[in-house]
N, CA, C and O atoms as a GROMACS GRO file, in nm:
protein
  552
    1UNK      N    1   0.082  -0.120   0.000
    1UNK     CA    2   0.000   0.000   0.000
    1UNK      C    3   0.087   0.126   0.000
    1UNK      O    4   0.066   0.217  -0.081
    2UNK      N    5   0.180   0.130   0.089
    2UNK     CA    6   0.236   0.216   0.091
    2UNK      C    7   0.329   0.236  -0.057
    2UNK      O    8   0.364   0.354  -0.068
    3UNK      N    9   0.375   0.149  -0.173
    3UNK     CA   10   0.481   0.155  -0.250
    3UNK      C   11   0.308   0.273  -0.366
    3UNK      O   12   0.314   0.377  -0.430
    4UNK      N   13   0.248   0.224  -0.349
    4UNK     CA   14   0.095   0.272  -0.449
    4UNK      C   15   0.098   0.400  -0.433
    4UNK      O   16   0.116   0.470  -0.533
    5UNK      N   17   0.077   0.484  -0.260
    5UNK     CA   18   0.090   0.579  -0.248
    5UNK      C   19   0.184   0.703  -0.292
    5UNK      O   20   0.170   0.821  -0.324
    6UNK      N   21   0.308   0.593  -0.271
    6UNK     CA   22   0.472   0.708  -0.315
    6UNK      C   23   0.432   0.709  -0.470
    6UNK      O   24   0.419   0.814  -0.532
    7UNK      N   25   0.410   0.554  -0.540
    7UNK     CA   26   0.408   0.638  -0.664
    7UNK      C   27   0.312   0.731  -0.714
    7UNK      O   28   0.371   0.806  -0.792
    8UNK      N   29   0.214   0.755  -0.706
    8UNK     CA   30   0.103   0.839  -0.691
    8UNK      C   31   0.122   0.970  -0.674
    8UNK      O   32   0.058   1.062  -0.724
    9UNK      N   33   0.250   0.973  -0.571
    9UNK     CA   34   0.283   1.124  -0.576
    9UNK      C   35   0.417   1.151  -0.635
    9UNK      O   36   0.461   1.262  -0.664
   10UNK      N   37   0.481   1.026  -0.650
   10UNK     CA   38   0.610   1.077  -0.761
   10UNK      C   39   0.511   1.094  -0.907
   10UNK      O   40   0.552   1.186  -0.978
   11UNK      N   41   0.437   1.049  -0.941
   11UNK     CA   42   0.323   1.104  -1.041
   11UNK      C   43   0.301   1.195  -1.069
   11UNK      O   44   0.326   1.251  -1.176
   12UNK      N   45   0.229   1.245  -0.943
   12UNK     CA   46   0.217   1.370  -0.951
   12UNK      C   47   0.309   1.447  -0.940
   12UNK      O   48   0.287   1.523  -1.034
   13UNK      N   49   0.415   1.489  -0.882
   13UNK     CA   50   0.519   1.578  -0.871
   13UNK      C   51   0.590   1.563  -1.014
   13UNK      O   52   0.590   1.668  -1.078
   14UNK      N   53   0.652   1.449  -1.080
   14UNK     CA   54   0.664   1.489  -1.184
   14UNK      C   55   0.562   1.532  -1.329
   14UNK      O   56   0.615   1.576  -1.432
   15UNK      N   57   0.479   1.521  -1.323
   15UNK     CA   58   0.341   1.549  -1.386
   15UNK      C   59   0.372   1.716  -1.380
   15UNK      O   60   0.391   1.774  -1.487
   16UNK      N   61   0.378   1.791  -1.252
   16UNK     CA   62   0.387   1.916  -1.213
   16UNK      C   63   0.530   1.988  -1.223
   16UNK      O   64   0.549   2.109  -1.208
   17UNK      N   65   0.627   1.890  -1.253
   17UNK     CA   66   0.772   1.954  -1.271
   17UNK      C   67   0.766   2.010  -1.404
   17UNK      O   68   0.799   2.124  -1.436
   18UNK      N   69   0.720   1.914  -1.483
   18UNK     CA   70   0.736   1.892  -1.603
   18UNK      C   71   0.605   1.983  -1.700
   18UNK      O   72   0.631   2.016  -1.815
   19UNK      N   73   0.493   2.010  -1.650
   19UNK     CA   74   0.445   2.129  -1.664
   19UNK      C   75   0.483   2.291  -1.612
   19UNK      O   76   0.432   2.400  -1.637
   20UNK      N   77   0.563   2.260  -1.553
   20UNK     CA   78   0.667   2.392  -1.494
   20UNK      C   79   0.747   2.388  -1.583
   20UNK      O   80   0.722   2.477  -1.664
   21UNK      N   81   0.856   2.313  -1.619
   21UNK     CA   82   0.960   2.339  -1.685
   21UNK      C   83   0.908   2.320  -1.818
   21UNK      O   84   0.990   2.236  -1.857
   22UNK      N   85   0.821   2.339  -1.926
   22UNK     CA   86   0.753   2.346  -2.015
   22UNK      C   87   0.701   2.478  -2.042
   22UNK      O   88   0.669   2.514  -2.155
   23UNK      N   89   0.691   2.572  -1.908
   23UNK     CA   90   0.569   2.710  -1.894
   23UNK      C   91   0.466   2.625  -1.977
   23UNK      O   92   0.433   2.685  -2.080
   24UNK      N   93   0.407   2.506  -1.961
   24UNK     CA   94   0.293   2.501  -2.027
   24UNK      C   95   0.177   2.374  -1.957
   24UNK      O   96   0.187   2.252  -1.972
   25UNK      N   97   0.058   2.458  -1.869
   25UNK     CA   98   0.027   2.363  -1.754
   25UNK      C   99  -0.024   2.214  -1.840
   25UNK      O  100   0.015   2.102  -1.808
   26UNK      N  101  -0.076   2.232  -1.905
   26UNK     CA  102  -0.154   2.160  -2.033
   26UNK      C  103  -0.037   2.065  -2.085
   26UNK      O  104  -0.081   1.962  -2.137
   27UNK      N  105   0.046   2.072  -2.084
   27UNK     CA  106   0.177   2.012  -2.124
   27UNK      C  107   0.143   1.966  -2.308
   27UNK      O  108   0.122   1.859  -2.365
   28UNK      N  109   0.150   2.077  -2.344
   28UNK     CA  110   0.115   2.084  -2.542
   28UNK      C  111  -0.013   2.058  -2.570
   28UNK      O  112  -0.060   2.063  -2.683
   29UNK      N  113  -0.070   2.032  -2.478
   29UNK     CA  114  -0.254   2.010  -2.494
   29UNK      C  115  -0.297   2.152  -2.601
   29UNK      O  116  -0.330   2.143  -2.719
   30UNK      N  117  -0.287   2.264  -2.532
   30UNK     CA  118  -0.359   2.392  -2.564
   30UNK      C  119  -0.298   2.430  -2.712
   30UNK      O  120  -0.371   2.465  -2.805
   31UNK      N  121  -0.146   2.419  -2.724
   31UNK     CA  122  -0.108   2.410  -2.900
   31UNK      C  123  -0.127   2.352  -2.941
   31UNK      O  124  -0.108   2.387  -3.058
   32UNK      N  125  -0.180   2.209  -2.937
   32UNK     CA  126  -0.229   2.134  -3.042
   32UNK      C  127  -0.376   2.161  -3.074
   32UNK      O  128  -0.443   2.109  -3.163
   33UNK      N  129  -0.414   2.252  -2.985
   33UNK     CA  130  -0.553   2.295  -3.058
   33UNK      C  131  -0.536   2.406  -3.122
   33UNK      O  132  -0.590   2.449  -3.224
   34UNK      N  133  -0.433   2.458  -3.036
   34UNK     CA  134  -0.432   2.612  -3.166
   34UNK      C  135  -0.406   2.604  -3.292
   34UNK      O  136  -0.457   2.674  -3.379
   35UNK      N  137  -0.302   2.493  -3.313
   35UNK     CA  138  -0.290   2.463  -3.461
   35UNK      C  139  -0.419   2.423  -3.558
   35UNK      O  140  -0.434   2.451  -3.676
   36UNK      N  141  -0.504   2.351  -3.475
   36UNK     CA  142  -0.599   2.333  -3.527
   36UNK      C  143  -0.690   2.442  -3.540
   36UNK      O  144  -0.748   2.448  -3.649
   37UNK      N  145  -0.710   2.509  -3.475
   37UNK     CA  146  -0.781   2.633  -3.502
   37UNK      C  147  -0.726   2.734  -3.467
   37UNK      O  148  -0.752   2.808  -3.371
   38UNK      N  149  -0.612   2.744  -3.577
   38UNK     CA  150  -0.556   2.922  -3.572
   38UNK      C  151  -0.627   3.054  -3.610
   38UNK      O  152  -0.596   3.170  -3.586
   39UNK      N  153  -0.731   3.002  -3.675
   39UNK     CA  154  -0.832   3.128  -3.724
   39UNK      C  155  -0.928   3.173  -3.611
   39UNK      O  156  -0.994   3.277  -3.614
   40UNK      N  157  -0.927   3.071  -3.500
   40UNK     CA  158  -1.050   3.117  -3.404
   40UNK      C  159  -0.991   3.102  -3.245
   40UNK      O  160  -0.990   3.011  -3.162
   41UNK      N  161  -0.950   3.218  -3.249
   41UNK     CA  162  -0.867   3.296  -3.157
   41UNK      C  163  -0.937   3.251  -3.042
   41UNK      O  164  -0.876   3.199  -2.948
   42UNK      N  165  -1.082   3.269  -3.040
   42UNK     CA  166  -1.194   3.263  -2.904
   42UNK      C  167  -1.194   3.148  -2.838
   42UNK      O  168  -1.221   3.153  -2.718
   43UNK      N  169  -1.162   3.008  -2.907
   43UNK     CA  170  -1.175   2.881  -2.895
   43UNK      C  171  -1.120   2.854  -2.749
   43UNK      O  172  -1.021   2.922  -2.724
   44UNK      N  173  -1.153   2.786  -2.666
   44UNK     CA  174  -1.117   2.729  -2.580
   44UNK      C  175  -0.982   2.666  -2.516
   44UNK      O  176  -1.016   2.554  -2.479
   45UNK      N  177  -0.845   2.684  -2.486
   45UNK     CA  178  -0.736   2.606  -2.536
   45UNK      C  179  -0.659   2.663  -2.628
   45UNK      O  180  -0.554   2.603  -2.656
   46UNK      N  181  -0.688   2.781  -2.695
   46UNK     CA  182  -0.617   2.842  -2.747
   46UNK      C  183  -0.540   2.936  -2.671
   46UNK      O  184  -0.586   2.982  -2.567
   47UNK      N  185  -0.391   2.980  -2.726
   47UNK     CA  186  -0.277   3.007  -2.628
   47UNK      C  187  -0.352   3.145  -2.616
   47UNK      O  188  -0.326   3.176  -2.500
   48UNK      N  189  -0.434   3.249  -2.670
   48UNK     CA  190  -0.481   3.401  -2.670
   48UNK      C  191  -0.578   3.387  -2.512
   48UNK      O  192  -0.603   3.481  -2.436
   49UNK      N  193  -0.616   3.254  -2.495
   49UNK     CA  194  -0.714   3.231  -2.405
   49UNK      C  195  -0.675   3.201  -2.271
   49UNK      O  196  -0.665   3.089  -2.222
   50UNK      N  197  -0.650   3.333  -2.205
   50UNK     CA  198  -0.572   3.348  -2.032
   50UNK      C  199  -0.610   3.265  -1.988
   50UNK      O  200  -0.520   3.188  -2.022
   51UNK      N  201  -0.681   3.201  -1.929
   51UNK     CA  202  -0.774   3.080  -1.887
   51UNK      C  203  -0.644   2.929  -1.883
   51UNK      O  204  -0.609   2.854  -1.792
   52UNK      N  205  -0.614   2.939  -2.000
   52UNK     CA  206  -0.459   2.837  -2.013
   52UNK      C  207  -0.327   2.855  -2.010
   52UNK      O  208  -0.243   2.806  -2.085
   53UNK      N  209  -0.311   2.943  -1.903
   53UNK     CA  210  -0.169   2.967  -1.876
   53UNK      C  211  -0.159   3.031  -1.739
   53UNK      O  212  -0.262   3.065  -1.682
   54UNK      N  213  -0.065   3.045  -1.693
   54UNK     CA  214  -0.035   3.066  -1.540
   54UNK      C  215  -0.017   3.168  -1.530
   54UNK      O  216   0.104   3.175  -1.544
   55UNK      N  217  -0.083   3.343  -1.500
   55UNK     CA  218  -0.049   3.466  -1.463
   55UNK      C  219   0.081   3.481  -1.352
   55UNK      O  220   0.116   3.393  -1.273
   56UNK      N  221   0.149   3.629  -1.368
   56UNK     CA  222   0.262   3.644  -1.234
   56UNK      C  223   0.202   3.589  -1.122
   56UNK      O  224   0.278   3.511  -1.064
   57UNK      N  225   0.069   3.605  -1.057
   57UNK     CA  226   0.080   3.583  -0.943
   57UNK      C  227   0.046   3.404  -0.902
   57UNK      O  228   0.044   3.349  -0.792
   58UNK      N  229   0.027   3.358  -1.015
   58UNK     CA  230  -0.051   3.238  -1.054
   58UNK      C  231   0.118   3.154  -1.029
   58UNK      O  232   0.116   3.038  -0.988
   59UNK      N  233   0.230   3.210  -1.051
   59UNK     CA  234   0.342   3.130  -1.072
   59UNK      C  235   0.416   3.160  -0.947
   59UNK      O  236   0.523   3.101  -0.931
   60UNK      N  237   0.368   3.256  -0.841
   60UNK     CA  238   0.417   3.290  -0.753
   60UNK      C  239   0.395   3.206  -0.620
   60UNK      O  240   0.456   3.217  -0.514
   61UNK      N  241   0.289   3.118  -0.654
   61UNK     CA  242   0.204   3.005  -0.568
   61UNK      C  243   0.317   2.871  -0.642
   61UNK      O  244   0.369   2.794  -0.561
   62UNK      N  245   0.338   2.857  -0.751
   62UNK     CA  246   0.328   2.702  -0.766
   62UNK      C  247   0.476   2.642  -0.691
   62UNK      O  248   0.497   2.529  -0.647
   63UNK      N  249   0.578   2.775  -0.697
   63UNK     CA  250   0.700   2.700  -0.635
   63UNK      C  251   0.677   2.675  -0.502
   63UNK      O  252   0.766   2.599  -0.462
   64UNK      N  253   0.593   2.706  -0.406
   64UNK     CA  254   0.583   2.617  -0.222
   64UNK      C  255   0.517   2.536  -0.277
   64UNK      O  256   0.545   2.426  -0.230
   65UNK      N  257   0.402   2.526  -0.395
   65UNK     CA  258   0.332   2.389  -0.430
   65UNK      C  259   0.416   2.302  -0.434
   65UNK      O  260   0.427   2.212  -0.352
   66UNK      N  261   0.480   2.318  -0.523
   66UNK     CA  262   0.570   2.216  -0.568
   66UNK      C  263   0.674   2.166  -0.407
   66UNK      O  264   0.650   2.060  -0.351
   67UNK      N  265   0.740   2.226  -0.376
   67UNK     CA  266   0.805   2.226  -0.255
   67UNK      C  267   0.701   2.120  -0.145
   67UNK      O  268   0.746   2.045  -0.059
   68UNK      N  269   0.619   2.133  -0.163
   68UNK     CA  270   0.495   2.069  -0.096
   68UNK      C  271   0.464   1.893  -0.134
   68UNK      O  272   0.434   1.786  -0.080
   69UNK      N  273   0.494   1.946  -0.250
   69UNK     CA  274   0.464   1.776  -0.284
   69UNK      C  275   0.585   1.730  -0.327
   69UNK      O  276   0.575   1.623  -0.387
   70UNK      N  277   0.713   1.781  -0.317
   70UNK     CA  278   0.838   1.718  -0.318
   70UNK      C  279   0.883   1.696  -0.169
   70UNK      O  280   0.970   1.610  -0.154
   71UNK      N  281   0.841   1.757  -0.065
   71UNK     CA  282   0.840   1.700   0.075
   71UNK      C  283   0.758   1.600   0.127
   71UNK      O  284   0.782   1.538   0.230
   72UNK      N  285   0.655   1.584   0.050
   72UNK     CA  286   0.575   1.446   0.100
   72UNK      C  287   0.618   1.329  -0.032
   72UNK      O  288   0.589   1.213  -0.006
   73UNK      N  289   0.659   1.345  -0.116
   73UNK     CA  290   0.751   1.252  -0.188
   73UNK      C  291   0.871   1.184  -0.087
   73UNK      O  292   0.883   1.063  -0.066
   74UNK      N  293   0.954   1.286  -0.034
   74UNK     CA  294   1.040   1.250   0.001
   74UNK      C  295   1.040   1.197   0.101
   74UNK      O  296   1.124   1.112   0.128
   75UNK      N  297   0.898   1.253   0.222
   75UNK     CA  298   0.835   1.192   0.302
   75UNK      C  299   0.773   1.009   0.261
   75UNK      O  300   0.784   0.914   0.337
   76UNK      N  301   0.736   1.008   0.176
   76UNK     CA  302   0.669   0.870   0.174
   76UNK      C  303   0.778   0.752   0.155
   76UNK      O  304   0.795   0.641   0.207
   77UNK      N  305   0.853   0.836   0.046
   77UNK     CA  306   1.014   0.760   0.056
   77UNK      C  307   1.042   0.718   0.146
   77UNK      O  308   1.044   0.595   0.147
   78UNK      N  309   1.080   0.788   0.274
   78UNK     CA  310   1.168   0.781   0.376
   78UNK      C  311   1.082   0.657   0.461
   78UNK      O  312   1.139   0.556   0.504
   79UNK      N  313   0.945   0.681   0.475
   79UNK     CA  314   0.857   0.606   0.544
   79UNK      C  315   0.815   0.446   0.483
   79UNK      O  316   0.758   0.366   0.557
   80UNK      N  317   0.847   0.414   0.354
   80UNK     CA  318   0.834   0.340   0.272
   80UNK      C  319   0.995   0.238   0.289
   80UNK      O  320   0.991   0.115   0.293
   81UNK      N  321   1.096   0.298   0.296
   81UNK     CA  322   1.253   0.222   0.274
   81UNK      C  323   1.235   0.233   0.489
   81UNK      O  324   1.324   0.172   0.547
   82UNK      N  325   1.167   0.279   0.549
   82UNK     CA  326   1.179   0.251   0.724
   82UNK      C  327   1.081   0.146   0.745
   82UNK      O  328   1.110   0.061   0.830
   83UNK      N  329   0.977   0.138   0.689
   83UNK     CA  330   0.870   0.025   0.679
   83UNK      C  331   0.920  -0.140   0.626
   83UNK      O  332   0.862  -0.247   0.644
   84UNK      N  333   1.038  -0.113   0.560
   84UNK     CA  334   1.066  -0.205   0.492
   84UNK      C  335   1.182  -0.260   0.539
   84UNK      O  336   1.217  -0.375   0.511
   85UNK      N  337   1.268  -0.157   0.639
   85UNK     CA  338   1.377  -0.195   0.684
   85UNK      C  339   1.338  -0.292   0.879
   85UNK      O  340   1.375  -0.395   0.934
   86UNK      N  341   1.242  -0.170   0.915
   86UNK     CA  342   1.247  -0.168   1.024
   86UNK      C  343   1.104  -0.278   1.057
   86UNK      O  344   1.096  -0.348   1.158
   87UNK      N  345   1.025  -0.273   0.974
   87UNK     CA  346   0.873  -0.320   1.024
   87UNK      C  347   0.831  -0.458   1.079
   87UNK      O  348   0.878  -0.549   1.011
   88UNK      N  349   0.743  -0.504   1.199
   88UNK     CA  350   0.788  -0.653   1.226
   88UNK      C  351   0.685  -0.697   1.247
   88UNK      O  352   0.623  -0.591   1.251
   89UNK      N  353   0.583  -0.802   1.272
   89UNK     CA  354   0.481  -0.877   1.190
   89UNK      C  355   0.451  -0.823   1.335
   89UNK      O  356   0.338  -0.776   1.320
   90UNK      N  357   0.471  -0.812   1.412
   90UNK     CA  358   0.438  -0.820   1.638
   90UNK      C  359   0.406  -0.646   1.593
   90UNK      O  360   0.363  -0.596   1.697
   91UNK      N  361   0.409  -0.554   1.501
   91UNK     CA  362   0.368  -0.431   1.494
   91UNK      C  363   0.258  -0.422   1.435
   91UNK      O  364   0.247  -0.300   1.423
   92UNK      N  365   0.175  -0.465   1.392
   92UNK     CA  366   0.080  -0.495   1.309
   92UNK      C  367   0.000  -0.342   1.301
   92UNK      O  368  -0.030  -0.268   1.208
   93UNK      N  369  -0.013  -0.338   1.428
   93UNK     CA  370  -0.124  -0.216   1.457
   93UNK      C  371  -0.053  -0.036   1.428
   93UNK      O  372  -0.109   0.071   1.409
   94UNK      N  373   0.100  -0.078   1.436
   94UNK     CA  374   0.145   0.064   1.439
   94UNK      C  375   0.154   0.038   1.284
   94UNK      O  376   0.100   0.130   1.221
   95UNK      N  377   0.194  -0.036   1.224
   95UNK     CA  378   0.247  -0.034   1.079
   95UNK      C  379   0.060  -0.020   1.014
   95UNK      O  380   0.060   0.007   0.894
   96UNK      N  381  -0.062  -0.030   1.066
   96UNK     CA  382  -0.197  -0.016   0.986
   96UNK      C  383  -0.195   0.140   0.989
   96UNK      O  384  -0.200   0.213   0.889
   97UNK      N  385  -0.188   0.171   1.089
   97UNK     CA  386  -0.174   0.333   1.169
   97UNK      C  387  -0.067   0.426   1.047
   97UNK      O  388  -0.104   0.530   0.994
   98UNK      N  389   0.026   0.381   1.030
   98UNK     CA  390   0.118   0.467   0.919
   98UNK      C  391   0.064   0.425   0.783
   98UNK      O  392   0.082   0.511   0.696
   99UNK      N  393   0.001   0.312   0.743
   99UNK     CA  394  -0.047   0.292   0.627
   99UNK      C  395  -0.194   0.398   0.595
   99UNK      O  396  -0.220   0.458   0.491
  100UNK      N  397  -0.272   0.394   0.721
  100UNK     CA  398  -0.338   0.503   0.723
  100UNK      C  399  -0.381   0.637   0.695
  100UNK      O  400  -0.479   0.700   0.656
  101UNK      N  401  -0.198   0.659   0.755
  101UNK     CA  402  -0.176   0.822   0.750
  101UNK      C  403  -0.121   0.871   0.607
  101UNK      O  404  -0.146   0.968   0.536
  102UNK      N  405  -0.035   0.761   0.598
  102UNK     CA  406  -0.002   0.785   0.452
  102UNK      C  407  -0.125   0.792   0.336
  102UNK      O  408  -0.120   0.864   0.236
  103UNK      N  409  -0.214   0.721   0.365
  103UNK     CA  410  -0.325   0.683   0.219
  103UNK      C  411  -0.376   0.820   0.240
  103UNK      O  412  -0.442   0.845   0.139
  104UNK      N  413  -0.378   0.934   0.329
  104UNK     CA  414  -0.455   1.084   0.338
  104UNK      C  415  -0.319   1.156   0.264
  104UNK      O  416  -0.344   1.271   0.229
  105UNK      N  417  -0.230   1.126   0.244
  105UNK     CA  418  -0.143   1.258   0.155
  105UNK      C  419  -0.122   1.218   0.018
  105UNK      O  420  -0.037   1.281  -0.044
  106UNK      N  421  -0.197   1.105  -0.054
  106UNK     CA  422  -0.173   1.096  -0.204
  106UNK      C  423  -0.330   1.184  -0.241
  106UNK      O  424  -0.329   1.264  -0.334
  107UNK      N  425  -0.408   1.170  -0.194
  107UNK     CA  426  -0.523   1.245  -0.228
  107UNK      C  427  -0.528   1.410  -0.191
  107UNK      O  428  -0.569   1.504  -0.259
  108UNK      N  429  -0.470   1.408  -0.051
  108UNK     CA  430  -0.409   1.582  -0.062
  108UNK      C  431  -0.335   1.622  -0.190
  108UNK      O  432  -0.388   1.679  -0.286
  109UNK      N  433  -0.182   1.578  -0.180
  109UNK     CA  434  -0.130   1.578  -0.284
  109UNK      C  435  -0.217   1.609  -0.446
  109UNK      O  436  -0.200   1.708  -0.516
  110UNK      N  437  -0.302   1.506  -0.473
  110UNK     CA  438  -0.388   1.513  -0.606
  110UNK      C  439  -0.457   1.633  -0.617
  110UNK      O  440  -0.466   1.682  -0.729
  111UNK      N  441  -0.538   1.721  -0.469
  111UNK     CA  442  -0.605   1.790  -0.484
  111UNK      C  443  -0.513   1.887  -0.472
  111UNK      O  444  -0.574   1.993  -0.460
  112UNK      N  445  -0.436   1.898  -0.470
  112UNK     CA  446  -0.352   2.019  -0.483
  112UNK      C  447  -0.262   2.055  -0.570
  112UNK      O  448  -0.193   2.157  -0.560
  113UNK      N  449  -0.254   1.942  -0.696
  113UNK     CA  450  -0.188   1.976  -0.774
  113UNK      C  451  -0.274   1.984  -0.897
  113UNK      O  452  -0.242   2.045  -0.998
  114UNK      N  453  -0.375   1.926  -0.882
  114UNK     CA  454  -0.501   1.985  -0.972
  114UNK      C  455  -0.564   2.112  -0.919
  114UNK      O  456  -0.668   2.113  -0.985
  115UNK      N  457  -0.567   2.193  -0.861
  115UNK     CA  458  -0.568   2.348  -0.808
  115UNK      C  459  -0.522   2.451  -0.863
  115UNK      O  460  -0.563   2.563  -0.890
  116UNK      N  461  -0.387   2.367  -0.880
  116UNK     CA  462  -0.304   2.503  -0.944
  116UNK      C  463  -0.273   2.477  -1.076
  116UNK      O  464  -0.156   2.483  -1.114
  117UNK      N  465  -0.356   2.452  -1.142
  117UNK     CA  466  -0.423   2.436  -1.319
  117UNK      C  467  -0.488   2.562  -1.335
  117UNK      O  468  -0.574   2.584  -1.249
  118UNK      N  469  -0.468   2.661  -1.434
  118UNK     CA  470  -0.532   2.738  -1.497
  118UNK      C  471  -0.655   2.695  -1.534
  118UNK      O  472  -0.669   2.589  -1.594
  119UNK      N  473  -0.742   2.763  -1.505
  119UNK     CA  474  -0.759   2.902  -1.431
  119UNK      C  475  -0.717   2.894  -1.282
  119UNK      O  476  -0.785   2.822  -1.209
  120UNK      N  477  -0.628   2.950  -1.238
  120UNK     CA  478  -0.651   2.895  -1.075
  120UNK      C  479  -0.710   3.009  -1.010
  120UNK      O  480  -0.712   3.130  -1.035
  121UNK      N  481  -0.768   2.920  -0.901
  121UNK     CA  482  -0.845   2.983  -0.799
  121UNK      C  483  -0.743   2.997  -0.665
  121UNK      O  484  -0.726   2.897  -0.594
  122UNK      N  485  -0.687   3.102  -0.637
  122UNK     CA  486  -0.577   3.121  -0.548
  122UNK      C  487  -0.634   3.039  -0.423
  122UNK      O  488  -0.595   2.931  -0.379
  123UNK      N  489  -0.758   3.140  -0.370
  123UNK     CA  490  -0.859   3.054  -0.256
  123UNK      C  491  -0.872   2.966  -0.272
  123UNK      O  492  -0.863   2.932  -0.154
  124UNK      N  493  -0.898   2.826  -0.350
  124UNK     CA  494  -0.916   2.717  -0.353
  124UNK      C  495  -0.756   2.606  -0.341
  124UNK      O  496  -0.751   2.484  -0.326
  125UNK      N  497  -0.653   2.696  -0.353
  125UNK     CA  498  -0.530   2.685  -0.371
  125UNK      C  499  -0.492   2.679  -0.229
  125UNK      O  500  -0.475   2.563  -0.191
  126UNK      N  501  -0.474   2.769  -0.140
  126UNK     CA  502  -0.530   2.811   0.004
  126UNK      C  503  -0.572   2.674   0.085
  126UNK      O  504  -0.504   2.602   0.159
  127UNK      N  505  -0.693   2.666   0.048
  127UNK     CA  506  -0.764   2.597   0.148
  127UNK      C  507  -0.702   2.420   0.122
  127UNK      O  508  -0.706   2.324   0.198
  128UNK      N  509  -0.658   2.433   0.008
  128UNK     CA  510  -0.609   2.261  -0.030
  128UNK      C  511  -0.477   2.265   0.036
  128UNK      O  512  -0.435   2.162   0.089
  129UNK      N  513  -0.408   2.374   0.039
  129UNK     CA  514  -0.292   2.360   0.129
  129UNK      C  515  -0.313   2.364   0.298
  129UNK      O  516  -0.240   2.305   0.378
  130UNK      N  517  -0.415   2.436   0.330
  130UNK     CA  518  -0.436   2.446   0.439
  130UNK      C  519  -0.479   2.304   0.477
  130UNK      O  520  -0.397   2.236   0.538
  131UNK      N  521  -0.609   2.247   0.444
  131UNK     CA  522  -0.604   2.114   0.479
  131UNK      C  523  -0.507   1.970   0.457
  131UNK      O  524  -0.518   1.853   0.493
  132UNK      N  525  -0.412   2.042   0.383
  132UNK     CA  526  -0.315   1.943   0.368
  132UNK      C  527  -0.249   1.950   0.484
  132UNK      O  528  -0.254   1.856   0.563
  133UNK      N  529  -0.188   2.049   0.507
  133UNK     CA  530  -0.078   2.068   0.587
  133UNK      C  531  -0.175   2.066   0.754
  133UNK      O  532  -0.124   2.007   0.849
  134UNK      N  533  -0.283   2.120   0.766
  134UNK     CA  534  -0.337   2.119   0.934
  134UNK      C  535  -0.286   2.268   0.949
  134UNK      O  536  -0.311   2.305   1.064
  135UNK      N  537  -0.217   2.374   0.868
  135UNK     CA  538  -0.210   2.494   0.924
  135UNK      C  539  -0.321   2.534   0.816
  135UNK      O  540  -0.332   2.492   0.701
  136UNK      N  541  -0.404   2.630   0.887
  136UNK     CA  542  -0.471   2.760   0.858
  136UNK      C  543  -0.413   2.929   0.746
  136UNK      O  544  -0.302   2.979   0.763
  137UNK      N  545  -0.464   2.956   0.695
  137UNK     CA  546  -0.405   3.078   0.606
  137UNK      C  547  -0.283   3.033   0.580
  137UNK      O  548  -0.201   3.056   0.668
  138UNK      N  549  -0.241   2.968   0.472
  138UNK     CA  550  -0.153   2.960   0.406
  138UNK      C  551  -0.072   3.049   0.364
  138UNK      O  552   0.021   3.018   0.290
   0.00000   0.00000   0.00000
């Protein structure tokens, strides 16, 4: 359970690197429609259409995002190679207990890296970090 979780968020984190280092959240989604419809500027997915791309303040959020889900990467890691080193059949109950805790940060994780997709909603950005993390005002 736990190996499901880490990858889930090495998934996601590279999913999100790699739309960073692209500048393009869509990762070529939105140009391959523009090519298709270069005459109709209005279209949905087209690069004219703010809606698909990350504003200054929009990019000013994603690096603690990111930072966020490269610490619970590295977190599940660490908890995943200690589970495996350290874990003993007479623990049963502490090792359900960390399997637990862990299965609540691949779905944080998800909801927070689908957040900060254009259009983003800063507030909705906010509150997915806030309940991730257990602190308040992000």
């Amino acid at each position: 359970m736990l190996t499901k979780n880490v990858d889930l968020v090495k998934d996601a984190h590279e999913e999100m690197e790699r739309a960073v280092e692209e500048c393009d959240p869509y990762c070529g989604l939105s140009n391959d429609i523009a090519e298709e419809n270069s005459e109709q500027d209005h279209v949905l997915g087209c690069p004219n259409n703010q809606d698909s791309y990350w504003s200054e303040e929009d990019q000013e959020l994603i690096s603690p995002c990111l930072a966020l889900v490269r610490a619970s990467k590295a977190c599940l890691t660490k908890i995943q190679v200690a589970v495996a080193e350290n874990g003993k059949k007479d623990q049963v109950a502490q090792l359900d207990d960390i399997v637990d805790i862990s299965d609540e940060i691949s779905p944080s994780v998800d909801d927070l890296a689908l957040s900060i997709y254009p259009p983003m909603c800063h507030r909705t950005v906010s509150i997915n970090v806030s309940t991730y993390t257990g602190r308040p005002n992000w």
